[in-house]
Each structure stands twice: as structure tokens, then as C-alpha cells.
N, C-alpha and C positions, 0 to 999 in steps of 0.2 A: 468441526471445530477449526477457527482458524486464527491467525495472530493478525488483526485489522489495520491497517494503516488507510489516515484519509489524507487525501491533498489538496491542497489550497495553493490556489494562485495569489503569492505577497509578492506579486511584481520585482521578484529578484531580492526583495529585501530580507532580512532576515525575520523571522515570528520573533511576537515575543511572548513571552511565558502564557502559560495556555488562559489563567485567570485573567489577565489582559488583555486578550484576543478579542477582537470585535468586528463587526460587519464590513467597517470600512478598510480594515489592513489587507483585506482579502478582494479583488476582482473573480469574475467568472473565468473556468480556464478556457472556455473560447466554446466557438460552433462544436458543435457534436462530431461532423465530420471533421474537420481539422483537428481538433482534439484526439482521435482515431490515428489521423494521419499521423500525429505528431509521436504518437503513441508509437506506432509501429513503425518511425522512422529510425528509434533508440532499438528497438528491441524487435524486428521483422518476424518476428517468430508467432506474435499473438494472432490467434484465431479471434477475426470478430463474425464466425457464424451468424452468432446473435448480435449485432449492433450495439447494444444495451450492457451485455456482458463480455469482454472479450477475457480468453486465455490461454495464459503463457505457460508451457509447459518445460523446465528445464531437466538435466540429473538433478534429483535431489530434492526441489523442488516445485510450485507449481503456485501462479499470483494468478488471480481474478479479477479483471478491471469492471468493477460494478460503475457504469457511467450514465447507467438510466435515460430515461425516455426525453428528459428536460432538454431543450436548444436554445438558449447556449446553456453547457452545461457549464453548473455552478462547482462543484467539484466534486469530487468522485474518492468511493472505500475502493480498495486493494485488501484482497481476504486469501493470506498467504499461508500457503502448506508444507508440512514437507519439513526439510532439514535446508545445511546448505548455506552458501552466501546470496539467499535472498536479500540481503540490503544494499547489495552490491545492485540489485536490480532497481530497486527502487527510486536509490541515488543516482541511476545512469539515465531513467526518465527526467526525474526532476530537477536534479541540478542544472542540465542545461538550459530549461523551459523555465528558472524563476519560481518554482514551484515551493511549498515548503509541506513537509511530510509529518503528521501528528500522527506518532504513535500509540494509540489506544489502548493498549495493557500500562503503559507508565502516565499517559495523558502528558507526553511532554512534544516536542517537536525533535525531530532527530537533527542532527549535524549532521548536515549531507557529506563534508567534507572529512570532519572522523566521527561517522556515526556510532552510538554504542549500540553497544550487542542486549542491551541490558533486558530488554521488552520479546524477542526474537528468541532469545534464548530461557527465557522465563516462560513464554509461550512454549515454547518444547519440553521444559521440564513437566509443566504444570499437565501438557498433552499425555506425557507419557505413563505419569505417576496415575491419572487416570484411566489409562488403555489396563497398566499393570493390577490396579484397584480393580477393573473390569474382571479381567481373567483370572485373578485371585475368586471372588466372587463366583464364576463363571466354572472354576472349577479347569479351566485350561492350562 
């Protein structure tokens, strides 16, 4: 289970509301390599064992760069775990790169600048209350 975030390349511009969103406000974020590089120049820590998948593992938390097999890649999910200021991470790729972040549990685009917690931290509740459902059930 994880709290998804996908990125798109809006050439710096800002998204707009996700119903309005369309083909063209969006470019590919670049070659696979590059994209990699770019990747790991914000954040040197991701494993790209796998080319395809790289991961970052922090305290607290841990993001997943699903960037798949496509050259150039068109854009790429982040399948984020954990607790934590993961959006701190996300916002530290993207914001410099032009990138813009649609958060998948609210279906909205994050403000890289004051992003809300709103999707991140709804993803944690929703995690949890189902771990504790588990273990109620489970007898733990």
C-alpha cells in the first residue's frame, strides 16, 4: 500500500485543475538516462539497481521512482511509504526541474511551494486504521 504521486513535465508552468489537464500542457520528462541523472542529482541516495524502478530510502520513509522501460520517458508514479516529510522530497525533485506533482488520493496537483499535507497524511490514516482492522481481526 502506498500514497502515489505522478509527475508530469508543465515546463515550469503551473497545472491546472486536474479536469483541465490535457496532453499538451504536459512534455516528456526527458531521456531515461537524464531523467536518472536528474533524479539523483536532488536526492544522491536513490538506488537505480533496477533502471526502471529506482529507491529512495529515508528515516521514516521510503519513495519508489517507477520510471519504466519507455525512452523518453513520459512521466513517471512515486509509490511513497512510511511516515515522515516525504513531500519535502518530492517538492525537492520537482520544483527545480518544472515538474508538476498530481497527487492521487485527492486527484489535485500539489503546490510545491506550500504543499498540503492533505493526500500524505490521509494515506497514513487510511494505512493505519486498516493495519489496526488487520490485527483486530487477526487476533493480534
Amino acid at each position: 500500500m502506498s500514497w502515489d504521486v505522478m509527475i508530469f513535465n508543465t515546463r515550469g508552468k503551473k497545472a491546472p485543475p486536474v479536469e483541465q489537464f490535457k496532453e499538451d500542457d504536459y512534455s516528456p520528462l526527458g531521456p531515461a538516462a537524464e531523467v536518472r541523472e536528474r533524479l539523483s542529482a536532488s536526492l544522491p541516495e536513490i538506488d537505480w539497481s533496477d533502471p526502471t524502478w529506482g529507491i529512495y530510502n529515508r528515516a521514516g520513509f521510503s519513495i519508489e521512482f517507477n520510471v519504466g522501460k519507455d525512452d523518453p520517458i513520459e512521466s513517471m508514479m512515486l509509490h511513497v511509504r512510511g511516515g515522515g516529510d516525504a513531500i519535502a522530497a518530492v517538492a525537492t525533485i520537482a520544483r527545480p526541474l518544472g515538474w508538476s506533482a498530481l497527487d492521487c488520493s485527492t486527484s489535485e496537483f500539489l503546490d510545491l511551494d506550500s504543499p498540503s499535507q492533505e493526500g500524505w497524511e490521509g494515506f497514513q490514516a487510511f494505512r493505519d486504521r486498516v493495519i489496526d482492522q488487520y490485527r483486530e481481526e487477526d487476533g493480534s
